[in-house]
C-alpha positions in Angstrom: -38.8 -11.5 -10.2 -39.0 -11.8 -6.4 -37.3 -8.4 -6.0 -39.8 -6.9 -8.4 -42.3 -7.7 -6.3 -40.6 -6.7 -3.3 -40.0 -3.1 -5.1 -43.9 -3.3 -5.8 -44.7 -3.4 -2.1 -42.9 -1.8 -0.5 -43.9 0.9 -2.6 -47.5 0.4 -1.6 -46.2 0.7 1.9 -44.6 3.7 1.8 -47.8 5.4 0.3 -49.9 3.7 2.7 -48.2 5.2 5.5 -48.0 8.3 4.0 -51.9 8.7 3.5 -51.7 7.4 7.7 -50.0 10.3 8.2 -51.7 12.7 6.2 -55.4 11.9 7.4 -54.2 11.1 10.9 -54.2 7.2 11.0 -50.9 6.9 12.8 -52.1 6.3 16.5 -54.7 4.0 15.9 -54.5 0.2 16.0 -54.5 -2.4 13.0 -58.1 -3.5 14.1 -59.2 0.1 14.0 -57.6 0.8 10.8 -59.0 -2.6 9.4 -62.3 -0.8 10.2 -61.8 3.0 8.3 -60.1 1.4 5.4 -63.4 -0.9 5.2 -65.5 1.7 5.3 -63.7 3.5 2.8 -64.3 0.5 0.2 -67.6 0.2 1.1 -68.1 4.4 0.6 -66.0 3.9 -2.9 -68.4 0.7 -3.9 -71.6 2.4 -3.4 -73.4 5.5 -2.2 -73.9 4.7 1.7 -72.3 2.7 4.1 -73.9 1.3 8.0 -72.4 -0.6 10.6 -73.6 -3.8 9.5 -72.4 -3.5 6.1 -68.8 -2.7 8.3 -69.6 -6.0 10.3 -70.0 -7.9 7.1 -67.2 -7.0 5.0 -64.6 -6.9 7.6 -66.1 -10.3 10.1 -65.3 -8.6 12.8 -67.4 -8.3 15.6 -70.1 -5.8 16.6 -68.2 -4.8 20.1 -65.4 -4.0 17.5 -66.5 -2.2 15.1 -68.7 -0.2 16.9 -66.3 0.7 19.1 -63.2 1.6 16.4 -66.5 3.7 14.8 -67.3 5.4 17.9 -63.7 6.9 18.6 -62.9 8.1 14.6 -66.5 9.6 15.5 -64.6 11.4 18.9 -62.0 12.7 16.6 -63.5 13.5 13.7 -62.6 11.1 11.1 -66.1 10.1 10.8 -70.1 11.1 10.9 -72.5 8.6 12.3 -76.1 9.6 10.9 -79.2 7.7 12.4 -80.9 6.0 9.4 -84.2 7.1 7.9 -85.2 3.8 6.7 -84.3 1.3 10.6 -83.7 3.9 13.2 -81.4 0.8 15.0 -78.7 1.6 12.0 -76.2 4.3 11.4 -74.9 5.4 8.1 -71.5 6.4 8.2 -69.5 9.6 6.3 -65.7 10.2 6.5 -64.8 13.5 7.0 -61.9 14.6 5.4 -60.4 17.6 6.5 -60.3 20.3 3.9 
């Protein structure tokens, strides 16, 4: 039993570090990939996702986030887009290279 699970998850490793790999996850820390991967949920939950919504689902700070958001944004992982509805916001897009 215990070394089905350990089959199971190290199975789920392997892929996740091959989807690092593939969209370029490698070099960035565990905080900073706490913050993509939540805003990957969020995207595959529902239409839009914002900083807050980031903030909220992952408790980590707004220093943090912003600032994990801010360099995906410098190398094109992800599209911050001012908000129509509260200009202070930002929805984000992850850009997946084609």
């Amino acid at each position: 039993m215990a070394s089905e699970f350990i089959k199971q998850i190290s199975t789920v490793l392997k892929m996740l570090d091959s989807l690092e790999k593939e969209y370029n996850l490698i070099g960035y820390n565990q905080t900073e990939k706490k913050v993509y991967y939540t805003i990957v949920m969020i995207l595959d939950s529902k239409d839009s996702c914002n900083i807050t919504d980031v903030i909220n689902l992952s408790n980590l700070s707004r220093s943090t986030v912003y600032k994990a958001i801010k360099k995906f944004e410098i190398n094109k992982l992800l599209q911050l887009d001012q908000s129509n509805y509260d200009k202070r916001e930002f929805n984000l897009t992850v850009l997946v290279a084609a």
